[in-house]
PDB file with one MODEL, atoms N, CA, C and O in Angstrom:
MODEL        1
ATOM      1  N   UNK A   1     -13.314 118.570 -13.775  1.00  0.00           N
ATOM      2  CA  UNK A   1     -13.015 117.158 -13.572  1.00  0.00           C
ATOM      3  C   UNK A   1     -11.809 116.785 -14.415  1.00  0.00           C
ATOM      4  O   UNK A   1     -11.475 117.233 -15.512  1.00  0.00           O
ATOM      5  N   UNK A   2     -11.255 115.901 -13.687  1.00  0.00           N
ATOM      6  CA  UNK A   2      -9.791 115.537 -14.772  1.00  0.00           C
ATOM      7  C   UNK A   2      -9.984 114.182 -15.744  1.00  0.00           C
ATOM      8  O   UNK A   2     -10.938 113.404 -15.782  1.00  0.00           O
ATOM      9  N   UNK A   3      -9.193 114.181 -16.235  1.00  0.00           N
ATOM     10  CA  UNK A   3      -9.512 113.090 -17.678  1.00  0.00           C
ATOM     11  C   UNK A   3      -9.088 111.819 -17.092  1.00  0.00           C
ATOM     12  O   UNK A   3      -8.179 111.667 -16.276  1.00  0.00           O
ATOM     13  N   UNK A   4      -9.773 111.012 -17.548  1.00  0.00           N
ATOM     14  CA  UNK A   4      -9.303 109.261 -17.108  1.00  0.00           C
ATOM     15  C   UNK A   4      -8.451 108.725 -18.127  1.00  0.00           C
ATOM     16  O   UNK A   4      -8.732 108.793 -19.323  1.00  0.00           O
ATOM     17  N   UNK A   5      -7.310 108.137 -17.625  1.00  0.00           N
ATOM     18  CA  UNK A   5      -6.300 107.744 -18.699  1.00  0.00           C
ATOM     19  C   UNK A   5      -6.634 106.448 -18.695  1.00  0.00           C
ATOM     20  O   UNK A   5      -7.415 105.917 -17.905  1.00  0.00           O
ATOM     21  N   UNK A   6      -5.620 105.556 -20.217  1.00  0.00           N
ATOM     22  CA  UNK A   6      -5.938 104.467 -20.499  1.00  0.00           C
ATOM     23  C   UNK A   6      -6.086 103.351 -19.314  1.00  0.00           C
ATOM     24  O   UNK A   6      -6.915 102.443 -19.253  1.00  0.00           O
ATOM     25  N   UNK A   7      -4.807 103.753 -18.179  1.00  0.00           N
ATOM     26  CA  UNK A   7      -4.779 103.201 -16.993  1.00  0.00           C
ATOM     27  C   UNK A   7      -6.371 102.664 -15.955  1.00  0.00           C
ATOM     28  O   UNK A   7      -7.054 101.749 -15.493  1.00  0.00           O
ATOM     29  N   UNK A   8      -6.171 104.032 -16.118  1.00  0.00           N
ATOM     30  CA  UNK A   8      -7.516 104.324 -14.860  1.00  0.00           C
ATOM     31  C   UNK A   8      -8.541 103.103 -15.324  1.00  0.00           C
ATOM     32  O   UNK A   8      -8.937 102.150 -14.654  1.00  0.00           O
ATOM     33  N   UNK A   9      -8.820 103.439 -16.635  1.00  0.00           N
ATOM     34  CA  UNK A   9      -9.887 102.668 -17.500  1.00  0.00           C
ATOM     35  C   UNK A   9      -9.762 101.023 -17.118  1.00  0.00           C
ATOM     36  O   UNK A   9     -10.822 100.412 -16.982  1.00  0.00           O
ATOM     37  N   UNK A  10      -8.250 100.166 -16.911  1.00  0.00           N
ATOM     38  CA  UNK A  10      -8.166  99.208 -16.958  1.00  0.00           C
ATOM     39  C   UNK A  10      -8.843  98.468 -15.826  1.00  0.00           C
ATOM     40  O   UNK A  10      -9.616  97.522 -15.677  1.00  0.00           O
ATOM     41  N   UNK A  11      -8.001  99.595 -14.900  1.00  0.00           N
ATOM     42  CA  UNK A  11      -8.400  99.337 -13.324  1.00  0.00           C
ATOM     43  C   UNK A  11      -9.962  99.281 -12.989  1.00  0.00           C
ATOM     44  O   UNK A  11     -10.250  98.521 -12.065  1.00  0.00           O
ATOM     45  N   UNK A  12     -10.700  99.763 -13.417  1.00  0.00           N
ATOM     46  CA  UNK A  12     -11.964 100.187 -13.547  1.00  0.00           C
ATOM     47  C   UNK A  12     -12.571  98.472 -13.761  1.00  0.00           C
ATOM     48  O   UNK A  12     -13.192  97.664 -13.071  1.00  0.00           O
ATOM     49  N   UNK A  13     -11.928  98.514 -15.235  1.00  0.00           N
ATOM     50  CA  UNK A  13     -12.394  97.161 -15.549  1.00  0.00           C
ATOM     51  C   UNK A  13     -12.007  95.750 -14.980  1.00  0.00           C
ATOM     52  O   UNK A  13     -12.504  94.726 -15.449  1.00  0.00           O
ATOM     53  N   UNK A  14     -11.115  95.739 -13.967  1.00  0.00           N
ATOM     54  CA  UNK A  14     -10.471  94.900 -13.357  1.00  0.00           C
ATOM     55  C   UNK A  14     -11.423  94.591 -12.203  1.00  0.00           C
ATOM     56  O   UNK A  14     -11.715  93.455 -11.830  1.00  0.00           O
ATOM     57  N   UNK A  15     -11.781  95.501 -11.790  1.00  0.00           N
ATOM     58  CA  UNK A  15     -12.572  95.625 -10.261  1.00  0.00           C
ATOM     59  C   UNK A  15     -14.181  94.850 -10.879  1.00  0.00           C
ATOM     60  O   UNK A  15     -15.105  94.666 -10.086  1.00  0.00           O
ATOM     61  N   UNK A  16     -14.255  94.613 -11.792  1.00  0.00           N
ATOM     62  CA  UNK A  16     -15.820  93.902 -12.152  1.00  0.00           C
ATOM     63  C   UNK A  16     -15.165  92.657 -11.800  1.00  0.00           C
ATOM     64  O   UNK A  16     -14.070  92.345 -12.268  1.00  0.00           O
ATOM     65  N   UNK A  17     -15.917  91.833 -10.858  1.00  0.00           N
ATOM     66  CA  UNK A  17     -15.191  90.181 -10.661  1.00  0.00           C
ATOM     67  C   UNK A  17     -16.011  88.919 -11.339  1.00  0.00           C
ATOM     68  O   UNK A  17     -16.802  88.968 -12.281  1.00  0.00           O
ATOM     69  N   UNK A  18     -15.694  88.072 -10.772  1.00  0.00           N
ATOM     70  CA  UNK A  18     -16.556  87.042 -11.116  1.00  0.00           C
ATOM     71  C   UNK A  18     -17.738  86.974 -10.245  1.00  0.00           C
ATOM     72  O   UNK A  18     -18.848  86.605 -10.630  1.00  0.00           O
ATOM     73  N   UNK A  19     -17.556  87.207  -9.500  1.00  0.00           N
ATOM     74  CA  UNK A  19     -18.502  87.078  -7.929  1.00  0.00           C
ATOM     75  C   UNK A  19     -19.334  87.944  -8.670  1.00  0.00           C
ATOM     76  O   UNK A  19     -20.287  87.394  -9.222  1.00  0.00           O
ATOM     77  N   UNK A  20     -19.160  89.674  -8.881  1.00  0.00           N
ATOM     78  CA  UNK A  20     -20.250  90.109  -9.213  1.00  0.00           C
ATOM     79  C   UNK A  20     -21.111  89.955 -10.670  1.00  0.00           C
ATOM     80  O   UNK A  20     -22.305  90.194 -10.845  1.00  0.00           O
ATOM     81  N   UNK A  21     -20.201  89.519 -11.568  1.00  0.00           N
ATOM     82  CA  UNK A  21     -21.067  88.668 -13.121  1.00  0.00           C
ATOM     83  C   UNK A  21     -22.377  87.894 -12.343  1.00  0.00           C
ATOM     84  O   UNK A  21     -23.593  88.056 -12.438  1.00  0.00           O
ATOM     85  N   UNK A  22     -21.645  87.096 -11.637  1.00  0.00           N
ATOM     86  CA  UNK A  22     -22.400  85.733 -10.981  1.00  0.00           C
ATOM     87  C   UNK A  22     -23.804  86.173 -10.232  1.00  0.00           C
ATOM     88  O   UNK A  22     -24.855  85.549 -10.375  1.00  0.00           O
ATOM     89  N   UNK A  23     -23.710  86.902  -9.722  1.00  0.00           N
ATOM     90  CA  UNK A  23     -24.668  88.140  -8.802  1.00  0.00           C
ATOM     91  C   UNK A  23     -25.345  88.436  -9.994  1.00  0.00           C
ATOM     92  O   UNK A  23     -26.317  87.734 -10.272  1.00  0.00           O
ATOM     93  N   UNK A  24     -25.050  89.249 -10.671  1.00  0.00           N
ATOM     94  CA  UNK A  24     -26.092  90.203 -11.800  1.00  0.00           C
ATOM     95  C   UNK A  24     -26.776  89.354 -12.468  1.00  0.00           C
ATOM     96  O   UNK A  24     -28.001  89.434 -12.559  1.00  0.00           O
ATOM     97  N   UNK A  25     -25.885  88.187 -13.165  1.00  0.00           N
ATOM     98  CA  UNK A  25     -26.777  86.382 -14.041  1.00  0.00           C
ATOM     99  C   UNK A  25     -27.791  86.221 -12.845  1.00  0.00           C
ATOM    100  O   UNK A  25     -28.965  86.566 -12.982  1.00  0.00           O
ATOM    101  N   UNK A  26     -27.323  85.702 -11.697  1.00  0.00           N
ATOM    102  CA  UNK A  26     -28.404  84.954 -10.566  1.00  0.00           C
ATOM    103  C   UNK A  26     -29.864  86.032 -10.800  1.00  0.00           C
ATOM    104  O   UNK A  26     -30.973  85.570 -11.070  1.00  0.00           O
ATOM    105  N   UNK A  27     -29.645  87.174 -10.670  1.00  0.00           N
ATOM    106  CA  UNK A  27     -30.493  88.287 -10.286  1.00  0.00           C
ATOM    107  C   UNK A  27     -31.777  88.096 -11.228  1.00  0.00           C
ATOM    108  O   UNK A  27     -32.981  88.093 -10.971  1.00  0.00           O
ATOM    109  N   UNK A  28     -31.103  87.947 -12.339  1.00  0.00           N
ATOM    110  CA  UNK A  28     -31.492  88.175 -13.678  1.00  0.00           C
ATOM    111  C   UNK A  28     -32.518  86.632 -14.587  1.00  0.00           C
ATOM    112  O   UNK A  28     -33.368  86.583 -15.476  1.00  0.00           O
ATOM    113  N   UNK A  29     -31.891  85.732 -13.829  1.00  0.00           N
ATOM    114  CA  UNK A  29     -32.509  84.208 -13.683  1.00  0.00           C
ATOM    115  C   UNK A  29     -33.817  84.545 -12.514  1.00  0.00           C
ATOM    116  O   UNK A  29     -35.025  84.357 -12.657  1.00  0.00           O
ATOM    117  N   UNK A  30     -33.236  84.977 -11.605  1.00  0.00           N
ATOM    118  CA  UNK A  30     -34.710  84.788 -10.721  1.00  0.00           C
ATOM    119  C   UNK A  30     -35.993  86.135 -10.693  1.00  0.00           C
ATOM    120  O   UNK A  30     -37.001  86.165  -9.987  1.00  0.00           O
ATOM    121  N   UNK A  31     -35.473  87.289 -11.835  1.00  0.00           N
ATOM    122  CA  UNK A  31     -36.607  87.922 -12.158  1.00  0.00           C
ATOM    123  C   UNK A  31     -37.105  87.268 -13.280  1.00  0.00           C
ATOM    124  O   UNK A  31     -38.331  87.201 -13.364  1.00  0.00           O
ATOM    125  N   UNK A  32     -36.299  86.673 -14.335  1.00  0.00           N
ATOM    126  CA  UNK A  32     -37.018  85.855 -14.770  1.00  0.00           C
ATOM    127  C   UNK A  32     -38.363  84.748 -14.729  1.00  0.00           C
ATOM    128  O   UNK A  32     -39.439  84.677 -15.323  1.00  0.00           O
ATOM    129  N   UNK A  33     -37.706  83.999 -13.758  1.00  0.00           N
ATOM    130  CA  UNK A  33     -38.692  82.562 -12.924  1.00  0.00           C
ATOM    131  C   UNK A  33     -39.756  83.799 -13.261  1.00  0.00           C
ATOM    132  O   UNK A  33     -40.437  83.984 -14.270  1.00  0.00           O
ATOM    133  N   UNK A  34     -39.655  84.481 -12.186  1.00  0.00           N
ATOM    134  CA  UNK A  34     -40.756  84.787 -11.361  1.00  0.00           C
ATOM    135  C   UNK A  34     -41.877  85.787 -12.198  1.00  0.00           C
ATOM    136  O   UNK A  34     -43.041  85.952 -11.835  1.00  0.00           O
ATOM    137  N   UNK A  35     -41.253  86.403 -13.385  1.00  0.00           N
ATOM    138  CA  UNK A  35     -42.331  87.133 -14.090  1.00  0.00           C
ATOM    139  C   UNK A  35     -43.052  85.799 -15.503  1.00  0.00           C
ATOM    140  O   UNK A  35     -44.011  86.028 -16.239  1.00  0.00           O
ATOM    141  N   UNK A  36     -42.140  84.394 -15.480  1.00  0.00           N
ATOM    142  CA  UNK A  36     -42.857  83.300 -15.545  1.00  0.00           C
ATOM    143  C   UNK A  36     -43.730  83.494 -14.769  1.00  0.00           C
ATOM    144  O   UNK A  36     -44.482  84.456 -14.930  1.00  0.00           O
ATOM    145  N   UNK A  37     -43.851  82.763 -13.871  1.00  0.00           N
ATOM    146  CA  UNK A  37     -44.794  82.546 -12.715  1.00  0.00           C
ATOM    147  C   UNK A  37     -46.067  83.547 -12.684  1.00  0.00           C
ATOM    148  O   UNK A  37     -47.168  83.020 -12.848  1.00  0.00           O
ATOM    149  N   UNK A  38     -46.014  84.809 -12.508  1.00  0.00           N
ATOM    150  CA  UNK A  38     -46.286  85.837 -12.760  1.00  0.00           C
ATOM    151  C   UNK A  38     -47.469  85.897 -13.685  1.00  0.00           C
ATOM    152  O   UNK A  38     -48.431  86.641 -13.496  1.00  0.00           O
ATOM    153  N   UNK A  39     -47.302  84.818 -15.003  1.00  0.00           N
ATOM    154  CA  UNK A  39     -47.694  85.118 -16.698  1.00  0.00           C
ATOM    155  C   UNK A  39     -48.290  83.580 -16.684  1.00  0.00           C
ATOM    156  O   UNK A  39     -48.576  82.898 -17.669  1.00  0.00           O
ATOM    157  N   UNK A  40     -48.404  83.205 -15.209  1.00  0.00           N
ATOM    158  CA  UNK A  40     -49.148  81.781 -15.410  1.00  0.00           C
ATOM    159  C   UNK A  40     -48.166  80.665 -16.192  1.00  0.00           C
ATOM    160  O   UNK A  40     -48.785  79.876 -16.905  1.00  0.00           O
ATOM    161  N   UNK A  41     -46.912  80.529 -16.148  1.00  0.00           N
ATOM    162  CA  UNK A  41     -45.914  79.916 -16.777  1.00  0.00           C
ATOM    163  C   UNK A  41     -45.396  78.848 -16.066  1.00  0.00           C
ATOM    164  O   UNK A  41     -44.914  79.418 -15.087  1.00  0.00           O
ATOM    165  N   UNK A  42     -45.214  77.830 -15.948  1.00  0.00           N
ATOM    166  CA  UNK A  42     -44.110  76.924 -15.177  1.00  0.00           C
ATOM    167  C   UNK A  42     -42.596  77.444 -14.990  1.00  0.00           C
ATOM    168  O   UNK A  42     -42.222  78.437 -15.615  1.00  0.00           O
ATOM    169  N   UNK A  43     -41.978  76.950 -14.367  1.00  0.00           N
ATOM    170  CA  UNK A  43     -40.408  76.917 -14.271  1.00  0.00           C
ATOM    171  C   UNK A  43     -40.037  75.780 -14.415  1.00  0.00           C
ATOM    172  O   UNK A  43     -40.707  74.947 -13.804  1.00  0.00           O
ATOM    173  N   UNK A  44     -38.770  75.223 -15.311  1.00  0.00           N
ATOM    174  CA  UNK A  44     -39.166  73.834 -15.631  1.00  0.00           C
ATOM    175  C   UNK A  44     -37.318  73.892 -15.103  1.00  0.00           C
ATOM    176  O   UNK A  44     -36.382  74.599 -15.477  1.00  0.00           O
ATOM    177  N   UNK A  45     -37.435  72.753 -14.065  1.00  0.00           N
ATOM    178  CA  UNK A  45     -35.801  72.320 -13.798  1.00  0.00           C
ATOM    179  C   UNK A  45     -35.436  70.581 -14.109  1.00  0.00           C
ATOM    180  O   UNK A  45     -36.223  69.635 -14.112  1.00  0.00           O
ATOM    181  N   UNK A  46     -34.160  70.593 -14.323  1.00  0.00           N
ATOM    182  CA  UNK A  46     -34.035  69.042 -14.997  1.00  0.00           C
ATOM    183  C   UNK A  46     -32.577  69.141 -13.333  1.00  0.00           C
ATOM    184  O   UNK A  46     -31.830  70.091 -13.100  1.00  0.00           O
ATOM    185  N   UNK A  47     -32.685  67.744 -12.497  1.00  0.00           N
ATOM    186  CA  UNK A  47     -31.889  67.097 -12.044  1.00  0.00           C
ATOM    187  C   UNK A  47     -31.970  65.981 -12.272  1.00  0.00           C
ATOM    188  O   UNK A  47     -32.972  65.280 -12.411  1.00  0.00           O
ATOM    189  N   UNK A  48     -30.556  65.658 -12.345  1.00  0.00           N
ATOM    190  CA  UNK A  48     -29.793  64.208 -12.333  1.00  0.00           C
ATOM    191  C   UNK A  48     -31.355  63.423 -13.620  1.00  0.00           C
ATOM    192  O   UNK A  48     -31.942  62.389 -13.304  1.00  0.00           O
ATOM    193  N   UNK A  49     -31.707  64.227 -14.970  1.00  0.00           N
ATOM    194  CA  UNK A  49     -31.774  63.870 -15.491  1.00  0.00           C
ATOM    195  C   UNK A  49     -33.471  63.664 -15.423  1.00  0.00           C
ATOM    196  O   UNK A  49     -34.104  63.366 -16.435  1.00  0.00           O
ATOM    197  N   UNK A  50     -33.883  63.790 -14.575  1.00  0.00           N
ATOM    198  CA  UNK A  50     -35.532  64.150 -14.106  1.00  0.00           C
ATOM    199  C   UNK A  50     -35.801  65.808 -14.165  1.00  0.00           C
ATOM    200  O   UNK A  50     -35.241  66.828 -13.765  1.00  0.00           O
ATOM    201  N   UNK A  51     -37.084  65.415 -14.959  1.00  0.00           N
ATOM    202  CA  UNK A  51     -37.596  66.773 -15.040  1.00  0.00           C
ATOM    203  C   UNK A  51     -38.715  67.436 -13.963  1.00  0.00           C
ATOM    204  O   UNK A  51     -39.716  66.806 -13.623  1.00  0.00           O
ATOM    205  N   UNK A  52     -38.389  68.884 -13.440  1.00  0.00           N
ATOM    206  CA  UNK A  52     -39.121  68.879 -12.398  1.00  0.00           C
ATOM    207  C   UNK A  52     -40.002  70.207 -12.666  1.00  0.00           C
ATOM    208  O   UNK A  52     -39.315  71.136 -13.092  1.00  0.00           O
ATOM    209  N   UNK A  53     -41.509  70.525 -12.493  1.00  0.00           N
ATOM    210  CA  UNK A  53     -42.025  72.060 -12.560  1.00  0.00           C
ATOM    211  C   UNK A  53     -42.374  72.718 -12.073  1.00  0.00           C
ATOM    212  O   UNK A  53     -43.565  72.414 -12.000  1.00  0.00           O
ATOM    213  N   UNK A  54     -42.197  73.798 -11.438  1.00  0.00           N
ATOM    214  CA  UNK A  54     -42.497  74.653 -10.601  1.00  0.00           C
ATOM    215  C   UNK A  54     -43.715  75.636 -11.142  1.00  0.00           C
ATOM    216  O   UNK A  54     -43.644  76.591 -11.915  1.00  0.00           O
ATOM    217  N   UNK A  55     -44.914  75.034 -10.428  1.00  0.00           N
ATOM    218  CA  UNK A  55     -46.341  75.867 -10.802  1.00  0.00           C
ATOM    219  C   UNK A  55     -46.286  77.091 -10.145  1.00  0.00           C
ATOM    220  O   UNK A  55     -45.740  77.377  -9.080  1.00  0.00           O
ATOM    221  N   UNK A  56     -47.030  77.891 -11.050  1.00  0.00           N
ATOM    222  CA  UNK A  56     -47.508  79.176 -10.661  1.00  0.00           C
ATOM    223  C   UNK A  56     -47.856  79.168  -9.213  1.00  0.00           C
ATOM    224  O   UNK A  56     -47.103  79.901  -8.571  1.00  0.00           O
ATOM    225  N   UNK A  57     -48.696  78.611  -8.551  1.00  0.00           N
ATOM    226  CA  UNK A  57     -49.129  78.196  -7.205  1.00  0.00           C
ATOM    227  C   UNK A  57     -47.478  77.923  -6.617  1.00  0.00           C
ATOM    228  O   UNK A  57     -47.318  78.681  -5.660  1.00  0.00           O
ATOM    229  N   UNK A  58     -46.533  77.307  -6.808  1.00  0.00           N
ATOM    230  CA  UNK A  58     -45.724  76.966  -6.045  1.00  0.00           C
ATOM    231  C   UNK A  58     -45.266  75.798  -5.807  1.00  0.00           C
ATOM    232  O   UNK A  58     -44.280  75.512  -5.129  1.00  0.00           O
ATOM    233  N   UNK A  59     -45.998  75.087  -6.379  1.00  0.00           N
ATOM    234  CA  UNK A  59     -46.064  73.354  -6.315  1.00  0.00           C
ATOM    235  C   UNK A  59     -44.860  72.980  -7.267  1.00  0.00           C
ATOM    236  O   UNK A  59     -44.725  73.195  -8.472  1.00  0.00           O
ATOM    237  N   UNK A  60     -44.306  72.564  -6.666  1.00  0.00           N
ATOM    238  CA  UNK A  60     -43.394  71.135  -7.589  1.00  0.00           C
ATOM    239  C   UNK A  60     -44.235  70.011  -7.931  1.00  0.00           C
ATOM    240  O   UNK A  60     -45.333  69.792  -7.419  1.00  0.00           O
ATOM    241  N   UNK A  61     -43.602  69.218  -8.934  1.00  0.00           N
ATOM    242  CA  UNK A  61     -44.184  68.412 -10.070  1.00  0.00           C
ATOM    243  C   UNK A  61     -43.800  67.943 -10.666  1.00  0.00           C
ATOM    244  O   UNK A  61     -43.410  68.773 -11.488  1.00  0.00           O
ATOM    245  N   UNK A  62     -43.393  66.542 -11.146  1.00  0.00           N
ATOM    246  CA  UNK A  62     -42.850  65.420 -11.947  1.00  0.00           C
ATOM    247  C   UNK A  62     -43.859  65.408 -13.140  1.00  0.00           C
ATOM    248  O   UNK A  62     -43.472  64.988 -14.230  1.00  0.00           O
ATOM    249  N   UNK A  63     -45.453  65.964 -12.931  1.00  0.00           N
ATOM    250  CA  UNK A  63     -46.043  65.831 -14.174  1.00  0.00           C
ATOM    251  C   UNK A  63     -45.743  67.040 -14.818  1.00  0.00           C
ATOM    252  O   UNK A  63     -45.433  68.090 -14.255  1.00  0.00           O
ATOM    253  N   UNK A  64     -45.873  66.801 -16.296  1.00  0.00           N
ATOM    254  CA  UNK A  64     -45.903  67.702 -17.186  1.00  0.00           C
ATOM    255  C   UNK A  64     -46.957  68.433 -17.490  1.00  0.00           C
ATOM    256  O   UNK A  64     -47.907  67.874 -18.038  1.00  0.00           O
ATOM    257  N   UNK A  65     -47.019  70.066 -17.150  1.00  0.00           N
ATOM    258  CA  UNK A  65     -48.236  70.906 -17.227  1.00  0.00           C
ATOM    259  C   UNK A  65     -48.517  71.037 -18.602  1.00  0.00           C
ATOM    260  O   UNK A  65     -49.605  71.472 -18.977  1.00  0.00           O
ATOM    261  N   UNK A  66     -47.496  70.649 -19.500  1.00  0.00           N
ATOM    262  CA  UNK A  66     -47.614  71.414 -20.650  1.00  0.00           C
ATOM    263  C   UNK A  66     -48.217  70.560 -21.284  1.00  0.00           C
ATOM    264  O   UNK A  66     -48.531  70.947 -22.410  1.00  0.00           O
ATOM    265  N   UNK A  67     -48.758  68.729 -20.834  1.00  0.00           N
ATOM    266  CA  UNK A  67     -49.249  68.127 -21.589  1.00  0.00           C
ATOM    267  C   UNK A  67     -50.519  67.575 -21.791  1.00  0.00           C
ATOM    268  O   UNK A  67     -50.985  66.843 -22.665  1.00  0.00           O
ATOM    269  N   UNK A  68     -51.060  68.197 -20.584  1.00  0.00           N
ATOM    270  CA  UNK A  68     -52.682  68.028 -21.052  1.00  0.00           C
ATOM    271  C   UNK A  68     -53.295  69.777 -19.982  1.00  0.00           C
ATOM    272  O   UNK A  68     -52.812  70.299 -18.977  1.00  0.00           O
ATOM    273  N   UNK A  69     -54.108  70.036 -20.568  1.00  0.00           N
ATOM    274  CA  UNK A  69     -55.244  71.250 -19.926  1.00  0.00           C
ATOM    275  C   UNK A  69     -54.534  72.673 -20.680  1.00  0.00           C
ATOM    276  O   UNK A  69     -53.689  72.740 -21.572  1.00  0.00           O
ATOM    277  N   UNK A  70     -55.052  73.451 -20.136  1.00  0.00           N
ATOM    278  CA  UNK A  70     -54.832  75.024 -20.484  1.00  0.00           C
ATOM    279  C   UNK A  70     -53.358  74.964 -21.007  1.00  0.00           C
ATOM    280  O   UNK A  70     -53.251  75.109 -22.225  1.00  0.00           O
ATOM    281  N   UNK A  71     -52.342  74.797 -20.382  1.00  0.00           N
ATOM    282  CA  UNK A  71     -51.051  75.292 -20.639  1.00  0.00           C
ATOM    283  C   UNK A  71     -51.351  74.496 -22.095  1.00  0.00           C
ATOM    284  O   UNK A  71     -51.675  75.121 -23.104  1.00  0.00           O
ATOM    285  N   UNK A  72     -51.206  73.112 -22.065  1.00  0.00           N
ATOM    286  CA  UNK A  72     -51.037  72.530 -23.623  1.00  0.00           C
ATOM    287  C   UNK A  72     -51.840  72.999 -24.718  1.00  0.00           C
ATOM    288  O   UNK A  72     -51.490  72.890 -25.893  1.00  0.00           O
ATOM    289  N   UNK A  73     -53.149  73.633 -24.253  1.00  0.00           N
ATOM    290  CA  UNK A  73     -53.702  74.502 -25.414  1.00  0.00           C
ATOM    291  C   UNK A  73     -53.094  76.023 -25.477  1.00  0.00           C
ATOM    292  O   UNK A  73     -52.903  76.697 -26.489  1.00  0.00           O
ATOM    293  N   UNK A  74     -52.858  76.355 -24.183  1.00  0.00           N
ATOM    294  CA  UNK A  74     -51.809  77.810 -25.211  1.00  0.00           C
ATOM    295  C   UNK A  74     -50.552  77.579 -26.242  1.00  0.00           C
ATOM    296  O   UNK A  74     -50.373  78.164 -27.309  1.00  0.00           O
ATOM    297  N   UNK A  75     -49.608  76.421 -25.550  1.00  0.00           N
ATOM    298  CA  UNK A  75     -48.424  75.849 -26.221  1.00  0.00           C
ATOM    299  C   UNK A  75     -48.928  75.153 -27.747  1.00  0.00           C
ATOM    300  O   UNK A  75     -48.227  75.134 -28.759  1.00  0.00           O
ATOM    301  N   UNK A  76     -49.814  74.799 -27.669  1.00  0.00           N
ATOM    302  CA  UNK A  76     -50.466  73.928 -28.692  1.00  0.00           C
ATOM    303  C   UNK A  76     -50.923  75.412 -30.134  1.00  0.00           C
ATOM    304  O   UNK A  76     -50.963  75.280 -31.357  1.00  0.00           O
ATOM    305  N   UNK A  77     -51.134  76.414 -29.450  1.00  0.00           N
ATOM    306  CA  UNK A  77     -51.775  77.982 -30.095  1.00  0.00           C
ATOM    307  C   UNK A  77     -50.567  78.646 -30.986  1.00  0.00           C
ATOM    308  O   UNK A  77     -50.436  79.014 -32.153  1.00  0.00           O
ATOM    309  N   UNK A  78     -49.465  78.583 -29.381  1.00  0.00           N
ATOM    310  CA  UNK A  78     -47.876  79.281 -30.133  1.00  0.00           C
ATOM    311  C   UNK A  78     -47.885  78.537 -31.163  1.00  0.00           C
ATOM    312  O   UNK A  78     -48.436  78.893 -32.205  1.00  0.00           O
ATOM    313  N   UNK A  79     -47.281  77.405 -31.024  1.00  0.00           N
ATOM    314  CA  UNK A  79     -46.888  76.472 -32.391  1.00  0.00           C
ATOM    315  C   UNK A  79     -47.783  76.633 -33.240  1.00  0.00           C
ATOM    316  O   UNK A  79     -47.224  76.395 -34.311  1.00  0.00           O
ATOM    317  N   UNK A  80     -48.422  76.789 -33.359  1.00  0.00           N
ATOM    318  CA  UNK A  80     -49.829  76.858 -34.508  1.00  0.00           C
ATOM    319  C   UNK A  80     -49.523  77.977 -35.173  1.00  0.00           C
ATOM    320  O   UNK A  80     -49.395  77.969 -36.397  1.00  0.00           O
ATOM    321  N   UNK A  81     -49.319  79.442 -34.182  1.00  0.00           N
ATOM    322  CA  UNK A  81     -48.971  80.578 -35.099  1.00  0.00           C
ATOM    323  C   UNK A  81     -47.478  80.376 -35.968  1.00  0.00           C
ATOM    324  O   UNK A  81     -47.015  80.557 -37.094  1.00  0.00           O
ATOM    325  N   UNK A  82     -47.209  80.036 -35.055  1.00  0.00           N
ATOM    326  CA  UNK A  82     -45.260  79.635 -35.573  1.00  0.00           C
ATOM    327  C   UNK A  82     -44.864  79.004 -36.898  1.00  0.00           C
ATOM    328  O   UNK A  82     -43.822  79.014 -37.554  1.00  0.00           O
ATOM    329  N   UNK A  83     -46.348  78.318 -37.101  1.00  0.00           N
ATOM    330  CA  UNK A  83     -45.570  77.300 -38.120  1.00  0.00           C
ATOM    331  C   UNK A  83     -46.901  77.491 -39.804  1.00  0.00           C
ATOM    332  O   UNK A  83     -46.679  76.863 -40.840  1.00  0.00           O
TER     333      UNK A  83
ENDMDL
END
């Protein structure tokens, strides 16, 4: 095999675009969500300043899971060890 010069190397690195950063982040956000989801977790999205949650089940939601039942006693557990 022949050696890659400083050149080759640039070109190499040139050909990574934005498009594909953007691709690998997206990818990487929605294995995220979903091993949330997964772990019994919400997905929590904020538009135009409203907060919105995406339940394990699938449901959207203006209420907050995290503030009364199960979720607020695990969240309520973390902080407890945390502090």
């Amino acid at each position: 095999m022949g050696t890659i010069s400083k050149g080759d190397t640039m070109q190499i690195e040139q050909e990574i675009t934005d498009d594909m950063i953007q691709t690998i982040a997206n990818n990487a956000v929605r294995e995220a969500q979903q091993k949330s989801l997964d772990n019994g977790i919400p997905n929590v999205y904020c538009k135009n300043g409203v907060m919105y949650y995406q339940l394990p089940d699938g449901t959207i939601t203006m209420q907050d899971p995290f503030a009364v039942g199960e979720l607020k006693e695990r969240l309520d557990r973390l902080i407890a060890e945390q502090g």
